[in-house]
C-alpha positions in Angstrom: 133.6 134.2 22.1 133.1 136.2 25.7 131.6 139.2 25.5 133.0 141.7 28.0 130.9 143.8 29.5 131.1 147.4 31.2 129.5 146.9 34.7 129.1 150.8 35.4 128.2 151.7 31.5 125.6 154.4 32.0 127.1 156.2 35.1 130.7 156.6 36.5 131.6 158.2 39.3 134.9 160.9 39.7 136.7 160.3 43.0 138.7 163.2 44.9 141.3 161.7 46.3 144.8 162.6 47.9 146.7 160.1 46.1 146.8 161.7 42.8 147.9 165.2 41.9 144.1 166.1 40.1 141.1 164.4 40.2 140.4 161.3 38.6 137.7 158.6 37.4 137.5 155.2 38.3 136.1 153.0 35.2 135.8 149.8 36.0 134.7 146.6 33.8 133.8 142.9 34.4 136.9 141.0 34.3 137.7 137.8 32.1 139.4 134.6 32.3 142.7 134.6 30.2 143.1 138.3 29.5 147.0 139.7 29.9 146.1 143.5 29.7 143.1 145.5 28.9 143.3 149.1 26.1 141.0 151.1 26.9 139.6 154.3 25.1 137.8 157.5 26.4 136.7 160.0 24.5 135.0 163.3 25.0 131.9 163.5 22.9 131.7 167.2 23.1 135.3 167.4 21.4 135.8 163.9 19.9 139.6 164.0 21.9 140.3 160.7 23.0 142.7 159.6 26.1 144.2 156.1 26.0 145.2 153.4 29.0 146.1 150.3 29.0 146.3 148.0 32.3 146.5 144.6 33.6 143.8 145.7 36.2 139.5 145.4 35.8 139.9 149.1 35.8 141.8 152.4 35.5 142.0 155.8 36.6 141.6 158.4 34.2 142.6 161.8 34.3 139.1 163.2 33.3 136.3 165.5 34.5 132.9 165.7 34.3 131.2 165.6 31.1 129.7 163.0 28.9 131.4 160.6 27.2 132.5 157.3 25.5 134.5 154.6 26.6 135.7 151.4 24.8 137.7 148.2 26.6 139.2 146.0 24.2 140.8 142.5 25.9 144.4 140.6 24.9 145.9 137.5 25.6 149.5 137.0 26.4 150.1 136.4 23.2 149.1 139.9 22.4 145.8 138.8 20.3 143.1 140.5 20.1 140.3 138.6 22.4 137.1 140.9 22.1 136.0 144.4 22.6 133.4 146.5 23.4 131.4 148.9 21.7 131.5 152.6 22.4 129.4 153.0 26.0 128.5 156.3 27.2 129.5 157.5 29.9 128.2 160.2 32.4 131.1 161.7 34.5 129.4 163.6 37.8 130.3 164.1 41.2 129.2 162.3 44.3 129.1 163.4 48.2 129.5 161.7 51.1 125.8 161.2 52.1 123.9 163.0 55.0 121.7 160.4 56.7 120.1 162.5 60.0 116.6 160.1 59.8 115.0 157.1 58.9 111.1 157.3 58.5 108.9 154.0 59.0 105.7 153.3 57.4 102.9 151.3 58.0 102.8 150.0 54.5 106.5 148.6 54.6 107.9 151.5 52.7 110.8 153.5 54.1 112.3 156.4 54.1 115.7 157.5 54.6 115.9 161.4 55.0 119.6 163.5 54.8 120.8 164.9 51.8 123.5 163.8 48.9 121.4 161.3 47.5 121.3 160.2 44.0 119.4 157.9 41.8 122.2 155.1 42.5 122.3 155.4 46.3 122.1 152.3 47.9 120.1 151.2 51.3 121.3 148.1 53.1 119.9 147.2 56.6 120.8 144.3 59.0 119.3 142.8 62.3 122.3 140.8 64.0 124.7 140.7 61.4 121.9 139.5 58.7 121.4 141.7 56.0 117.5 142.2 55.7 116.0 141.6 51.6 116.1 145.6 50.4 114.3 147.0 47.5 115.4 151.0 46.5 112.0 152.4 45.4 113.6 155.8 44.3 113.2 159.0 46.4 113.0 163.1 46.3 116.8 163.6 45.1 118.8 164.7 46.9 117.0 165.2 50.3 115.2 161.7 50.5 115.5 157.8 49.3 113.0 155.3 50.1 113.6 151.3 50.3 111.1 148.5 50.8 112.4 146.3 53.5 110.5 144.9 56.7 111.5 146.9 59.6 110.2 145.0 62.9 109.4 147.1 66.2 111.3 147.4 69.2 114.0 146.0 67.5 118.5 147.4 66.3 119.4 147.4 63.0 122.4 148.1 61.6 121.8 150.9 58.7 124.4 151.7 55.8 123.6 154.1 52.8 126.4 153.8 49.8 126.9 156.6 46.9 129.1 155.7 44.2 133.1 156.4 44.8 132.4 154.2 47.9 131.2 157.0 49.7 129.1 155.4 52.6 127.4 156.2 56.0 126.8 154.4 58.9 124.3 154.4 61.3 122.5 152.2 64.1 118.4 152.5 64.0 116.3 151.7 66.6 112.3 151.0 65.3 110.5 151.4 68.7 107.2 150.1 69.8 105.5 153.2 68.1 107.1 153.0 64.7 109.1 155.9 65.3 113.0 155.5 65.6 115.9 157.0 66.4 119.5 156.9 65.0 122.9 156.4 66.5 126.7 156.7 65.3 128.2 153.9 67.0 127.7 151.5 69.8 129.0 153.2 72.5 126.3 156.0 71.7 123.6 153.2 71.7 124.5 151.3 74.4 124.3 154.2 77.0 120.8 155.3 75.6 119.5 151.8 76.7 121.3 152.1 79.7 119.0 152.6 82.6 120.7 152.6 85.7 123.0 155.7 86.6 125.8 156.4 89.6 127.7 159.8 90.3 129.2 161.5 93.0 129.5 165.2 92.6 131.3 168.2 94.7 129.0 171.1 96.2 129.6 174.7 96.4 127.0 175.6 98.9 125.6 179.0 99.9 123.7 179.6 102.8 120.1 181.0 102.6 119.6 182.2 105.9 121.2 185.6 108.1 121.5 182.9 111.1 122.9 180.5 109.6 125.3 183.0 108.1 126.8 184.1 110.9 127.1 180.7 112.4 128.6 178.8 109.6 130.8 179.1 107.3 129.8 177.2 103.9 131.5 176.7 100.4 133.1 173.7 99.4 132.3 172.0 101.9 129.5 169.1 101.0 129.4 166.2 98.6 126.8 163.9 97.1 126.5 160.2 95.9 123.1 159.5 94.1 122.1 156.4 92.3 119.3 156.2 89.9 117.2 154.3 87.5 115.5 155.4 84.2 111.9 153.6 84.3 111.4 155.3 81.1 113.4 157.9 78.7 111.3 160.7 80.9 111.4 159.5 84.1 112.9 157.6 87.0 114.0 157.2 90.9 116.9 158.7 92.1 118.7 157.6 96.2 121.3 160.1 97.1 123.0 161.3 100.2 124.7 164.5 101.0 127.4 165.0 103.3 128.2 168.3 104.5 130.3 169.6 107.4 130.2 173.4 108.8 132.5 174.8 111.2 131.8 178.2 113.6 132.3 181.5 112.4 131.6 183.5 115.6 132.9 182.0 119.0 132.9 183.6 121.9 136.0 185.3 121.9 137.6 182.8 120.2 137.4 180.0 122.9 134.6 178.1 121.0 135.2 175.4 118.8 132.0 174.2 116.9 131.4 171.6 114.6 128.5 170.5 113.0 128.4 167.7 110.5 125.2 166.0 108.5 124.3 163.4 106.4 121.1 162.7 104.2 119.8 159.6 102.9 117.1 161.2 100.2 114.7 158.8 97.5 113.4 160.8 95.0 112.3 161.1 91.0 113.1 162.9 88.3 111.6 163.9 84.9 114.0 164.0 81.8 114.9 164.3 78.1 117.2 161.5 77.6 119.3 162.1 74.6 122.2 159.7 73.2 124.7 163.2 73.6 123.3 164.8 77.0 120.6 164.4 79.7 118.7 167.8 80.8 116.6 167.2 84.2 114.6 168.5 86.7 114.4 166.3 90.4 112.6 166.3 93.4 113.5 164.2 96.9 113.0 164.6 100.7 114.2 162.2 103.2 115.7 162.0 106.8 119.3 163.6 107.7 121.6 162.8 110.6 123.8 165.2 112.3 126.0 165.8 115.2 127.5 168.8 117.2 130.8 169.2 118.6 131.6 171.7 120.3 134.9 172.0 122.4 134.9 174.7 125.2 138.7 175.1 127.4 136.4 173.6 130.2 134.9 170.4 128.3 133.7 169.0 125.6 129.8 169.1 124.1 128.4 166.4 122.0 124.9 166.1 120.1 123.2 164.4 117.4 119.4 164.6 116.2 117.6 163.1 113.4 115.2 165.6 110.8 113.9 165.9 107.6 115.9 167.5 104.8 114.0 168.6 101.5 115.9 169.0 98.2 115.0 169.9 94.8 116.3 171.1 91.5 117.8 171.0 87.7 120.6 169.9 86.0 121.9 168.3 82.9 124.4 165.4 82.4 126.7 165.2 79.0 128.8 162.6 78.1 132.6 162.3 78.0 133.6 159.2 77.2 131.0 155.9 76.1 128.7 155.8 79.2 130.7 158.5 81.4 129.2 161.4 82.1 129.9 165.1 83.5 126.8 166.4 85.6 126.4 170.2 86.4 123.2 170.9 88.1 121.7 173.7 90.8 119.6 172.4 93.4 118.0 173.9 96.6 117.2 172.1 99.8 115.8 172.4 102.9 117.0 170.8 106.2 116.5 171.0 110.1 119.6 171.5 112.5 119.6 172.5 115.9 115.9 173.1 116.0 116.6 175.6 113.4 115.8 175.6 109.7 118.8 175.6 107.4 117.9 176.5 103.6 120.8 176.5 101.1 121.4 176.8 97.4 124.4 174.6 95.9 126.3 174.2 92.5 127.3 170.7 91.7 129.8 169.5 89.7 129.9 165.5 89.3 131.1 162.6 86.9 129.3 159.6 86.8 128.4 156.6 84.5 125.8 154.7 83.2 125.2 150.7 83.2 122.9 148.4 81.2 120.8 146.8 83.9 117.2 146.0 82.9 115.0 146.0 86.0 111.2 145.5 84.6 111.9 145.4 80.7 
């Protein structure tokens, strides 16, 4: 005769869910071959009452909280025979969490830890490289902040990591094992992907205020200047940035009001940058100097005045870039710079607010 066993005999979890007016327990069984309905028995060992179900199903939903328990599953045909039964199994009835997984910990000696919290004796590790789940041993844990598995994590190298509590609570995550052992977790691929993106372009708007009296009374400034910048992450900390600034002023004190004065510049500016790359925001600090271009016009009732030279401009500064959307990003940043016109230093402070994106394009890696 088949013997039918209880596949979650020494713990069962109680489920919260929407669908039923309290909270219920999922008991589940192994099923058999030939069985037309299933009675099954629960009853509270602290005051012998005893609830009874009876379903076609390899399990039910009972109407009970948590305590300890015993539960019996006897099995008929369609005749309505008797085809076996179980003995009385105890049962644990306990709550489980959704569980909290903010680390994973890598060890030399092939052990690993998972650290978070709303872990349990029966939490369960799986890990995959490429779609192939990886051979995982649980080796227990310090409940409920930390479980450890046995699995062999390889350097430099994506997995795919899912911890499971009973009531099919589960949490997802995608680890990166660097070259260094350490890692660092990710909730989706869109978070991942623009981590290991390396190669940046933005274009930003410039509220600009001029530095010095001169200039002041020359020029007016404001929203007047934009930037385009390109740039490349060699590593996490640091990289090369190309940019160029375009800026036009216009006179504020003619001669009576019959001078018209124009003065527009561009920049073309390599430089670096140090930053914390994070998979949620960017903070950074940059440095660059290069040439700039500009050109006079000024228009007179008589004629009109053209002239360009060629300087060096200076720039430097700090900003931080957070991300919107995937790899698009919002950049606010203050920067300073430092630039020659008309024979005349010209030192100004601007506030830039840009979008930009990041692409996956390996260069030297």
């Amino acid at each position: 005769m088949n013997k039918l066993t209880i596949v979650t005999a020494l713990f069962l979890t109680l489920l919260c869910t929407t669908a039923y007016a309290a909270d219920k327990s999922k008991l589940e069984w192994g099923k058999m071959p030939g069985v037309a309905r299933y009675d099954v028995e629960v009853r509270n060992t602290m005051t012998g009452t005893i609830k009874r179900y009876t379903t076609t199903e390899d399990h039910i939903w009972a109407d009970i909280g948590f305590g300890f328990y015993e539960m019996r599953v006897t099995a008929f045909n369609k005749a309505g025979k008797e085809m076996t039964a179980t003995r009385w199994i105890p049962l644990t009835i306990m709550k489980t969490y959704q569980p909290e997984v903010n680390k994973l910990l890598v060890k030399p000696n092939g052990s690993n830890i998972v650290q978070g919290d709303n872990y349990y004796q029966q939490t369960k590790v799986s890990i995959s490289k490429n779609g192939s789940p990886l051979n995982v041993r649980m080796t227990g844990g310090q409940y409920p902040k930390e479980v450890t598995f046995a699995a062999p994590l390889q350097k430099n190298t994506k997995y795919s990591l899912l911890v499971e509590n009973p009531g099919d609570y589960r949490a997802k995550r995608i680890a990166h094992v660097f070259n260094d052992s350490s890692t660092m977790l990710f909730n989706n691929e869109d978070e991942y992907t623009r981590y290991f993106s390396d190669f940046f372009a933005q274009a930003s708007i410039n509220y600009q205020i001029l530095m010095n009296s001169y200039w002041k009374d020359v020029y007016e400034a404001g929203l007047n200047s934009g930037t385009i910048c390109v740039g490349y992450h060699f590593f996490s900390w640091f990289g090369a940035t190309l940019q160029t600034d375009f800026s036009r002023y216009i006179t504020t004190n003619t001669a009576g009001g019959d001078l018209d004065i124009t003065n527009n510049y561009i920049t073309l500016q390599p430089g670096i940058f140090f930053s914390y790359k994070n998979k949620d925001y960017i903070p950074y600090i940059f440095g660059s100097a290069g040439v700039s271009y500009s050109w006079l016009d000024v228009k007179t009732p008589i004629n009109n005045i053209e002239k360009s030279s060629t300087d060096l401009v200076y720039s430097g500064g700090a900003g931080c870039k957070y991300f919107v959307y995937k790899s698009i990003f919002t950049d606010l940043s203050l920067s300073y710079s430092s630039v020659r016109l008309e024979g005349k230093t010209m030192d100004s402070m601007s506030i830039r607010l840009g979008f930009g994106s990041y692409f996956k394009i390996r260069l030297f890696h």
